[in-house]
C-alpha positions in Angstrom: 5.0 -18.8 -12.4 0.9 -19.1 -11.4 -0.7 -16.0 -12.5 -1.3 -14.9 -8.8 2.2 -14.8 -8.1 3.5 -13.1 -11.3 0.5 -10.3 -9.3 1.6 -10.0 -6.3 5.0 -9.7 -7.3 3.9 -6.6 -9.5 2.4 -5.2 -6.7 5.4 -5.5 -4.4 7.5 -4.1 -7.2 4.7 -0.7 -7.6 5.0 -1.0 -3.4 8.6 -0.7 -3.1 8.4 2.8 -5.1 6.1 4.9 -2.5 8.4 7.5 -1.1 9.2 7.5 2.3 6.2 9.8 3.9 3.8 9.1 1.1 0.6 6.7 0.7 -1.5 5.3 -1.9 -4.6 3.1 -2.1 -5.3 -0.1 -2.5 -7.2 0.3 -5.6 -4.5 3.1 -7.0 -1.9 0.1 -7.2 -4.3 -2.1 -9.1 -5.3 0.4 -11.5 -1.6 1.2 -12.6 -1.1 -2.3 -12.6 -4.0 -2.6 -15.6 -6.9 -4.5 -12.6 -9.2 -2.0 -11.7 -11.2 -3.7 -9.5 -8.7 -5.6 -7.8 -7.9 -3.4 -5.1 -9.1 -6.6 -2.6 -6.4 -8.4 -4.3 -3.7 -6.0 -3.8 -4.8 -6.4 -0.3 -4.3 -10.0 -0.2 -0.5 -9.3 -1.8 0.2 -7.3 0.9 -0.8 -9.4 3.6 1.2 -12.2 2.2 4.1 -9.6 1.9 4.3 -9.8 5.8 6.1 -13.7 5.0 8.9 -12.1 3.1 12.4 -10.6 4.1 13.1 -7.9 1.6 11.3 -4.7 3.1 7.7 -4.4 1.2 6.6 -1.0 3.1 2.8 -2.3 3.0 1.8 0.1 5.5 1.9 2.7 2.6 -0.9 1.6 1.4 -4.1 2.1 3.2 -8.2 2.2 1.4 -9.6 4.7 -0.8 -10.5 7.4 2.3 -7.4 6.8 4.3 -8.2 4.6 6.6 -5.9 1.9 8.3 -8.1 -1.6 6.8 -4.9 -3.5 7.0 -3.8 -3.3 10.5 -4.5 -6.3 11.5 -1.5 -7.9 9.2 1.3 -5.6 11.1 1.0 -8.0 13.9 0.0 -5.5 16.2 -2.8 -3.1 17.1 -1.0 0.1 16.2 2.1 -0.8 14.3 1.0 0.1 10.8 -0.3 3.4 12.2 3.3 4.0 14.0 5.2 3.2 11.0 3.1 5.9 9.1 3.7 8.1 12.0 7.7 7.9 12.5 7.7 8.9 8.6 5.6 12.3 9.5 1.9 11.1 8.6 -1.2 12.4 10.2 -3.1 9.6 12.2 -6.3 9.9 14.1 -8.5 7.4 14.6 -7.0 4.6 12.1 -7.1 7.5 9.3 -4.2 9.5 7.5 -5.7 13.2 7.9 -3.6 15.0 5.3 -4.3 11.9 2.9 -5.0 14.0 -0.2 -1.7 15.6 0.3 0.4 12.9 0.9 -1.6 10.9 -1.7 0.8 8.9 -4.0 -0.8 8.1 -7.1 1.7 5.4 -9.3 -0.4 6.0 -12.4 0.8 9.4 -12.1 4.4 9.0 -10.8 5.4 6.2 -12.8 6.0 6.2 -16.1 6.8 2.6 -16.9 3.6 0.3 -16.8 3.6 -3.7 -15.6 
């Protein structure tokens, strides 16, 4: 399996674990997974995570201030902000308010590394 697979796959598997009304970053999923740094990258998993059928809820994940940088891959203008939305999260202006709150940090939730 090439290297970037056997990544994104980790990242879809840390993905699948947010809880229903929670977020994380971009860069909080690539430091559990051991590549700080690589928040771009997780990025790039979850835009390719749009090809596959088994329910990747990649509109958990937004940047490191809340904000919505991967709408564009939801197919429409405000779908990743109305999937956040019908699970209870705060949106204004392509930005979780209460992100802080609702902040889901794997490195802290999971106890199992990749």
């Amino acid at each position: 399996m090439p290297r970037e697979t056997d990544f994104f796959q980790k990242v879809y598997d840390v993905v699948r674990q947010i809880p229903y009304g929670r977020a994380t970053s971009y860069g909080a999923v690539a430091e559990y997974l051991g590549s700080k740094g690589s928040a771009r990258m997780v990025g790039w998993a979850l835009n390719s995570s749009k090809y596959r059928l088994d329910g990747i809820p990649a509109h958990r994940v937004v940047n490191r201030q809340g904000l919505l940088t991967g709408k564009r891959a939801f197919g429409g203008q405000n779908t990743m902000r109305d999937l956040l939305v019908s699970e209870g999260i705060q949106v204004e202006n392509d930005k979780i308010l209460n992100f802080n709150e609702i902040f889901w940090d794997p490195s802290q939730e999971l106890r199992e590394g990749f």
